[in-house]
LUMKE-689411 format. One line per 4 residues: their letters; for each residue x, y, z of C-alpha. Coordinates in Angstrom, 3 decimals. Example, Ala and Ser with C-alpha at 12.3 -4.5 7.8 and 13.67 -1.06 7.14 Angstrom:
REM residues 2
as = 12.300/-4.500/7.800; 13.670/-1.060/7.140
END
This chain:
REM residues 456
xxxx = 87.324/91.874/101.963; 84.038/91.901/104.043; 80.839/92.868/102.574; 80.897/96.493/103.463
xxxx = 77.693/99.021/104.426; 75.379/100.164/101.821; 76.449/103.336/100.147; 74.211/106.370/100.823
xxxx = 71.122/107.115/98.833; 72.439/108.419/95.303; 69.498/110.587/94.732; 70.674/112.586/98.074
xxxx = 74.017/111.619/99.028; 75.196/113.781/95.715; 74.130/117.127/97.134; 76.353/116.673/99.963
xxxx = 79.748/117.759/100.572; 82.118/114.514/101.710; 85.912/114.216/102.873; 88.027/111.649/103.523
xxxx = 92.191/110.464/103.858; 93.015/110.197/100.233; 96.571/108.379/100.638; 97.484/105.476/102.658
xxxx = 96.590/104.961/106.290; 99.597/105.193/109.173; 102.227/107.939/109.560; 103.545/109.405/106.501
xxxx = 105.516/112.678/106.046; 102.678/113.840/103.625; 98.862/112.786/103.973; 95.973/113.848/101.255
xxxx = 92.654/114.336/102.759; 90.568/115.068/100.060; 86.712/116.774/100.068; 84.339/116.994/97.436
xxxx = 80.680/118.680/97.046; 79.091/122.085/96.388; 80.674/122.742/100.161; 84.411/121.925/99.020
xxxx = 85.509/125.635/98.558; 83.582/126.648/101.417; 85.249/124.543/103.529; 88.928/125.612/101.972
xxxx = 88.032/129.111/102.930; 86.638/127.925/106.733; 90.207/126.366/107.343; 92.781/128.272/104.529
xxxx = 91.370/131.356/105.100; 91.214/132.194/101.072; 89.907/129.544/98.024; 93.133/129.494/95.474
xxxx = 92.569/129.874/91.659; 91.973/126.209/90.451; 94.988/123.674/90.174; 97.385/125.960/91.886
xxxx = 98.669/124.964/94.894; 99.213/127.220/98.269; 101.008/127.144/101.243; 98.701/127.930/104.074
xxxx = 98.205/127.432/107.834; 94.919/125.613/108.564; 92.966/126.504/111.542; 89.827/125.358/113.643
xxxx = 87.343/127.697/111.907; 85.713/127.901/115.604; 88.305/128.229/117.823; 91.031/129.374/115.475
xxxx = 94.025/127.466/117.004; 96.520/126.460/114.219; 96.347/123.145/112.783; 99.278/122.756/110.627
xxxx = 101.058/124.051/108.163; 99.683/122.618/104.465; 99.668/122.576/101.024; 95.613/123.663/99.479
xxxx = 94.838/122.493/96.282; 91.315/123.175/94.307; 90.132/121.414/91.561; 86.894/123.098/89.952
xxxx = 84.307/121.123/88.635; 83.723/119.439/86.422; 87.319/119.129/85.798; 88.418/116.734/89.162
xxxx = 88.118/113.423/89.488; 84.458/113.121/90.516; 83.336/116.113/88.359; 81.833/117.888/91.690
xxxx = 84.169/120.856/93.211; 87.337/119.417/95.287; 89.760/120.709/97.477; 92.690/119.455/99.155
xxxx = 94.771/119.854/102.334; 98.024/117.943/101.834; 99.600/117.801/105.813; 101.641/116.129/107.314
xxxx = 101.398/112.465/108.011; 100.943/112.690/111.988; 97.682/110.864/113.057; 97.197/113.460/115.611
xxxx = 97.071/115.988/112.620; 95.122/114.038/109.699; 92.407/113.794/112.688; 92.603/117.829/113.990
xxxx = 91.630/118.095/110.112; 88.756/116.170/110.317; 87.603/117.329/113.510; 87.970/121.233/111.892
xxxx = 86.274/119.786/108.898; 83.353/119.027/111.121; 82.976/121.820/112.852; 82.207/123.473/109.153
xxxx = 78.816/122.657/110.112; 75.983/120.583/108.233; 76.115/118.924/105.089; 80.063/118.230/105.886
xxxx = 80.247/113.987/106.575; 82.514/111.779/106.331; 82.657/109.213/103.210; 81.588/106.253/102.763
xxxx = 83.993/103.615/101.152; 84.039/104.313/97.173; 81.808/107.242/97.290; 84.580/109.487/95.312
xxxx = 84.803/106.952/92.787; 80.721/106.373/92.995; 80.480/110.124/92.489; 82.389/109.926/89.863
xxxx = 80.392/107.191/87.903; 77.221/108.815/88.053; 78.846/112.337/86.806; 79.971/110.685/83.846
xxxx = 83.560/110.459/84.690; 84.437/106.932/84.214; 82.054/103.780/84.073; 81.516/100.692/86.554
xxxx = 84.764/99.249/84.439; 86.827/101.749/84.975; 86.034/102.346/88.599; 86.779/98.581/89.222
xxxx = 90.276/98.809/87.619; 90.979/101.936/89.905; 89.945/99.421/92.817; 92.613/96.977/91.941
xxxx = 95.277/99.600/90.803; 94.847/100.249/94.312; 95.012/96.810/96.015; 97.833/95.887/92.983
xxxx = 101.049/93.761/94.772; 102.838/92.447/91.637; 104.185/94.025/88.054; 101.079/92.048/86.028
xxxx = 97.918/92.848/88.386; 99.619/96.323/88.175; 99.335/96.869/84.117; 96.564/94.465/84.024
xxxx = 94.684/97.305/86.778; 96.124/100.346/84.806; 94.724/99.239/81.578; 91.197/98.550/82.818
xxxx = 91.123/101.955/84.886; 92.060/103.395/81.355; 89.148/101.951/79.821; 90.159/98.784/77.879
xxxx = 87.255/97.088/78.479; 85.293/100.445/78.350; 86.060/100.989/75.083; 85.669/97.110/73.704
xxxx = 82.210/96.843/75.149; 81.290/100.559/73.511; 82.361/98.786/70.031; 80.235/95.817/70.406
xxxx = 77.331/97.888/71.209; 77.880/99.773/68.250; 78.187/97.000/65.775; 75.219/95.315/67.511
xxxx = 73.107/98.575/67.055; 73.998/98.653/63.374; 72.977/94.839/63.362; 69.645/95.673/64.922
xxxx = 68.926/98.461/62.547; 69.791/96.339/60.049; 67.529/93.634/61.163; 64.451/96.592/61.766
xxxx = 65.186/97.220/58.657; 64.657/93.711/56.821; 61.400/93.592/59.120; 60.171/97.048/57.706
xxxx = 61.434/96.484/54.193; 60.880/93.170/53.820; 58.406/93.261/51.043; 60.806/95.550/48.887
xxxx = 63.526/93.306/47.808; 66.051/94.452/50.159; 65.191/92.431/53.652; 66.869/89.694/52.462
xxxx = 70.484/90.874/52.138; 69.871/93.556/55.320; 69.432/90.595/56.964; 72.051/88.609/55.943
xxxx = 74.583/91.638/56.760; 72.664/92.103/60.199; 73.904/88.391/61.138; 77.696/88.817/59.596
xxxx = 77.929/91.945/62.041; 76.851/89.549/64.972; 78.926/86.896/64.060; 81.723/88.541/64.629
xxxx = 81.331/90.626/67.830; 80.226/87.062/69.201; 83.464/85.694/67.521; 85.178/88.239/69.629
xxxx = 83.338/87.585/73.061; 84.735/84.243/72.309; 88.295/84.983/72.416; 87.324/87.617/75.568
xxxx = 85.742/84.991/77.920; 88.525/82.487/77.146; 90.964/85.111/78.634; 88.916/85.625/81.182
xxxx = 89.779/82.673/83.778; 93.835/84.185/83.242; 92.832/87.983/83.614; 90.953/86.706/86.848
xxxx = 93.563/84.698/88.028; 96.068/87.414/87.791; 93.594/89.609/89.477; 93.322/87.037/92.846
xxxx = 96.339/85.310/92.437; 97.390/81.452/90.652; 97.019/78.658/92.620; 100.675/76.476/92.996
xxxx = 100.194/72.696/94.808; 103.113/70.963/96.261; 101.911/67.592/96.247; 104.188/64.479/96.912
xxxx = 104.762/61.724/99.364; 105.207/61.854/103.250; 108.762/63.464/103.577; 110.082/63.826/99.983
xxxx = 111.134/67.433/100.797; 107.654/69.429/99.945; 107.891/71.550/103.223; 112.179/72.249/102.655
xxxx = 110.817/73.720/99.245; 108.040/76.062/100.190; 110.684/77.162/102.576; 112.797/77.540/100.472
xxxx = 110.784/79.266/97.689; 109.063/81.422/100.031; 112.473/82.518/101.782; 111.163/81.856/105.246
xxxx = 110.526/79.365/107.722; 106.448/79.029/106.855; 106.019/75.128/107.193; 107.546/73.140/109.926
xxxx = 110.295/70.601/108.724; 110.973/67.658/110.412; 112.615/64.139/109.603; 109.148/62.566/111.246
xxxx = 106.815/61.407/107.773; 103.341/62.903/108.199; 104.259/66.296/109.969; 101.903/68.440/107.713
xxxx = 98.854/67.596/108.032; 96.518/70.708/107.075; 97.006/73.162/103.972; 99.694/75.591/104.770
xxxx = 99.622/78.613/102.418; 102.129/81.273/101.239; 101.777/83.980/98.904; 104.165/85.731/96.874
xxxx = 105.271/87.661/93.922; 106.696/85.244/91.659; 108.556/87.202/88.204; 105.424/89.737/88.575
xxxx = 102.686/87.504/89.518; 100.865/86.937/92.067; 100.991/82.740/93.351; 99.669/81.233/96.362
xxxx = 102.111/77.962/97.075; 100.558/75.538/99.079; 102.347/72.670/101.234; 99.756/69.752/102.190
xxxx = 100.074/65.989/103.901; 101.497/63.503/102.449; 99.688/60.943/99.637; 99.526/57.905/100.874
xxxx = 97.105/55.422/102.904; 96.607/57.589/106.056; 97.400/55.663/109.279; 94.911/57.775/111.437
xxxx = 91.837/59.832/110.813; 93.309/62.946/111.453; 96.296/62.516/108.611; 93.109/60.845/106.630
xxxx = 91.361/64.566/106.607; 94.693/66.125/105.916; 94.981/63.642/102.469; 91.635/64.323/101.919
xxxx = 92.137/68.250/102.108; 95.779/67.694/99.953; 93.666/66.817/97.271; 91.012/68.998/97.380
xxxx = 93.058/71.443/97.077; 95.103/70.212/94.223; 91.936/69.806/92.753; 91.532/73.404/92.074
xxxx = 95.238/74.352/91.541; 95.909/76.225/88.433; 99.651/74.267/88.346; 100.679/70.973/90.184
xxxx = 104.209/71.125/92.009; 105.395/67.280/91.975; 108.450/66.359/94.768; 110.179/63.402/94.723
xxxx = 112.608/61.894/96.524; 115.770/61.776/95.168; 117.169/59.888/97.368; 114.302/57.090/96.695
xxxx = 115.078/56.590/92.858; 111.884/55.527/91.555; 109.332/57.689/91.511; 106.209/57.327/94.912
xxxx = 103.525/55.847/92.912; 100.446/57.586/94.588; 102.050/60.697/93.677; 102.920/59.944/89.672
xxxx = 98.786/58.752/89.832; 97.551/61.894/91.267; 99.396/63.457/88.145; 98.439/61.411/86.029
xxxx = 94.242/61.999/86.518; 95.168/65.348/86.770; 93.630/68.374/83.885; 95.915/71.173/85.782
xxxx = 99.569/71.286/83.961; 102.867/70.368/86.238; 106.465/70.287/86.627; 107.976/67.984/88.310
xxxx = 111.322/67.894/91.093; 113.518/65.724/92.151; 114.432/66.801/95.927; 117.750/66.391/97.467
xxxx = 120.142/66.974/94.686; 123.212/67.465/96.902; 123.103/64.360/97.722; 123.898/63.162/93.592
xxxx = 121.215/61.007/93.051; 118.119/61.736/90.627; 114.592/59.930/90.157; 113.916/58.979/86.937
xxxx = 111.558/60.047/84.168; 108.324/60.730/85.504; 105.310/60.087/82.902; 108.145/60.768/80.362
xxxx = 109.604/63.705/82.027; 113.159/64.140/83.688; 112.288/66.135/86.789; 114.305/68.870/87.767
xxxx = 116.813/68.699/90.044; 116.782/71.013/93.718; 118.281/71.036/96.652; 116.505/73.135/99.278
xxxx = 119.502/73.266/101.322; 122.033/74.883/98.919; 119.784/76.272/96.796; 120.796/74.501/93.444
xxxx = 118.108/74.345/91.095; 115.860/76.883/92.459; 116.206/79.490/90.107; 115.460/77.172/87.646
xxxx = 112.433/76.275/89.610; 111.051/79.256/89.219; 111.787/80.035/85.398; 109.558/76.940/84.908
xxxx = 106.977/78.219/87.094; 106.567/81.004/85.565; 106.291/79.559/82.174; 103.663/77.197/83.616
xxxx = 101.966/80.580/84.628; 102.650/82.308/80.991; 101.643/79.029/79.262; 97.927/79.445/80.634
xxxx = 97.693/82.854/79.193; 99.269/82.106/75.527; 97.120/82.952/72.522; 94.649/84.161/74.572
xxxx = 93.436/88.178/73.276; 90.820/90.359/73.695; 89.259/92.521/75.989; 90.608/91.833/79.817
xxxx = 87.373/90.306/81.894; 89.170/89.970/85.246; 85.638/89.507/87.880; 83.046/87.125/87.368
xxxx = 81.041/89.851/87.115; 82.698/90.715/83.403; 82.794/87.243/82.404; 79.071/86.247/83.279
xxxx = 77.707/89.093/81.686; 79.547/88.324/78.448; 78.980/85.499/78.358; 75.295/86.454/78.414
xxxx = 75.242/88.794/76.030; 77.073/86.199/73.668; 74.831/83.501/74.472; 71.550/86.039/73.292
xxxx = 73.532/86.633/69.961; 73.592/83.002/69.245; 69.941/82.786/69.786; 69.600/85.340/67.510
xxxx = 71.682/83.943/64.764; 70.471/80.503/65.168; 66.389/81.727/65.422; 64.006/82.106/61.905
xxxx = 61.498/84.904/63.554; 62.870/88.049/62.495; 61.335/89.891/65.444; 62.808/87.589/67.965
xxxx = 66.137/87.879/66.658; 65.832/91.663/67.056; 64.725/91.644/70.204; 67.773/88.921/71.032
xxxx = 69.865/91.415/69.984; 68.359/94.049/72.004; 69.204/91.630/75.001; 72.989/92.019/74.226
xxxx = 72.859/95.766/74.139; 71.246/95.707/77.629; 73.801/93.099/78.635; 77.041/95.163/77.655
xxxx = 75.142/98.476/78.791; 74.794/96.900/82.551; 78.705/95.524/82.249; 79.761/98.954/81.744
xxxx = 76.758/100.816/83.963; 75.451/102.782/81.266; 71.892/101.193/81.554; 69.716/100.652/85.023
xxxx = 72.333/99.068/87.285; 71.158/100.441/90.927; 71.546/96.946/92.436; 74.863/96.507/91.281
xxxx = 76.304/99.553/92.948; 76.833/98.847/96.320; 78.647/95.269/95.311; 81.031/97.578/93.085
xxxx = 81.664/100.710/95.296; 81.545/99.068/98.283; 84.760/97.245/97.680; 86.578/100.464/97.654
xxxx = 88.969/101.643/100.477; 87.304/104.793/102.292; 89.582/107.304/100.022; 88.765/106.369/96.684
END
């Protein structure tokens, strides 16, 4: 998503009264258009004609509160503050789906007159943050909860929008403020004979919330990954049956097949929901010794690609027997794990072991073997993510500023100046506070909210 506007001034955008579609965009038989502000109930009245007791919901016509022509025919809901979602007063008109309506609401909504706009993208959920109603973690998760399109981004979303993270980071900080006071206190005390062992305690309590960041950033890359999607590369020779299979897998016609070696010659990509996750297969050219300099690009693109492929997708053709050597070598100096397929398979002939391994049979014309296919896939994918525990860092944002706050504990535990290693671990705290937006974050704001779809 494109880097959206700047959100409005906190310090004045929070006295204003906002609205905005709540639910999905495009006809619907029910749409949400949701305002909050000190103007919410004012505007309930201007179009309801009454304000409802909180949480109960009331069948009303809405009108123009100028002209008075009837709107439609809705269902007003109030939620008082601080007890809605962005802890300001809320009300909403749940209408029908119609474009023509959701917009006759907005126009009436306008004609409330001043301090009535429009808002911004994430404002509810910005709103929210700075009333105390969830933190920068939490608002993210709601973000993807949103934008969710398989089973795992779906409880990996739902846990962070319930504060998973939230509440790890709130438990390092407070182990990390009992190992500060504990290392004030072996500065203050150090002449009384119990510095020494306040000290020693102060670096077992770091030691193990940095053993714990540990475990965090190595799930991190998965928890990302399941976020944006894994990475799948069909690599192979010119015409072993790579494009048949992403076909085949994808269960459409997204790569051109022909009989002609060399037909792909650029990246084709296709994403999809494979047993809950999210995968991007790619088809690519051919490896081998390009005969022009356009196929010479497409090689050269194959394998950057494959390059930065979470799992390699090896075809072979089964037809050919022995395996295409250029192929078993770009496996071989590979780091990223991979299965391997022998194409063809109605046609009763299998390649042989490749690096040791039988590869599985398929036929992308009947369909044998596919199933299969994907059960190892998605092993591959669960593989990657085995062993791994702790708190769920799924942006780079999470991971870099763990990683940062781990990286100041280790300078404390490694340094002999008592006062630098308290102030190292006053560098943590500060860390984790601006990971969960509970210290001076202002800059970081806009990246966060602005993300959001207009709604939220």
């Amino acid at each position: 998503m494109g880097r959206r506007a700047a959100l409005p001034d906190a310090g004045t955008a929070l006295g204003e009264t906002i609205f905005a579609l709540a639910s999905g965009a495009g006809a619907a038989g029910v749409a949400v258009i949701r305002v909050s502000g000190p103007g919410a109930s004012r505007a309930m009245e201007a179009l309801a004609g009454l304000v409802p007791e909180p949480r109960r919901a009331v069948l009303r016509t809405l009108r123009h509160p100028k002209s008075g022509e009837a709107i439609d025919r809705a269902v007003v809901l109030r939620f008082a503050a601080p007890a809605s979602f962005t802890g300001e007063e809320v009300a909403e008109f749940h209408v029908h789906g119609g474009r023509a309506v959701i917009e006759a609401v907005a126009g009436a909504l306008l004609a409330c007159g001043p301090g009535l706009r429009p808002a911004e993208p994430g404002e509810f959920s910005r709103r929210a943050f700075f009333n105390g109603k969830l933190d920068l973690t939490e608002a993210e998760g709601i973000a993807d909860l949103v934008a969710a399109e398989t089973e795992a981004q779906r409880r990996q979303a739902l846990a962070q929008s319930g504060g998973a993270l939230a509440r790890q980071a709130a438990g390092w900080s407070a182990r990390l403020a009992r190992s500060l006071a504990l290392a004030e206190a072996a500065i203050d005390f150090s002449d009384d004979g119990v510095g020494e062992e306040a000290e020693r305690e102060a670096l077992t309590d770091a030691e193990g919330v940095a053993a714990e960041m540990e475990a965090a950033l190595a799930g991190g890359a998965f928890a990302e990954r399941v976020r944006e999607g894994f990475r799948i590369a069909i690599i192979g020779a010119p015409n072993a049956g790579k494009s048949s299979l992403l076909n085949r897998l994808a269960g459409r016609e997204a790569a051109i097949v022909s009989s002609r070696a060399g037909t792909t010659r650029d990246v084709i990509e296709v994403r999809m929901d494979l047993g809950g996750y999210a995968v991007t297969l790619a088809d690519m050219a051919g490896l081998r010794d390009a005969e022009d300099e356009v196929e010479a690009e497409g090689v050269r693109r194959a394998l950057a690609w494959a390059g930065e492929a979470d799992v390699l997708l090896a075809v072979f053709d089964g037809t050919a027997r022995e395996p295409d050597q250029a192929t078993v070598g770009a496996l071989a100096a590979s780091r990223a794990p991979w299965l391997a397929v022998s194409s063809r398979a109605d046609l009763a002939q299998v390649v042989t072991a490749v690096l040791g391994r039988a590869p599985l049979p398929v036929s992308s014309r009947t369909g044998d073997g596919i199933g299969a296919l994907g059960e190892a896939l998605l092993a591959e994918i669960a593989r990657l993510g085995q062993g791994l525990s702790g708190a769920t860092l799924t942006r780079a944002r999470h991971v870099a500023a763990v990683g940062e706050a781990r990286a100041a504990i280790l300078r404390a535990m490694a340094g002999h100046v008592p006062e630098l290693r308290a102030e190292e671990l006053r560098v943590a705290m500060h860390v984790l506070g601006r990971l969960t937006g509970r210290v001076d974050v202002e800059e970081l704001l806009d990246i966060v909210f602005g993300s959001f779809c207009i709604g939220k």
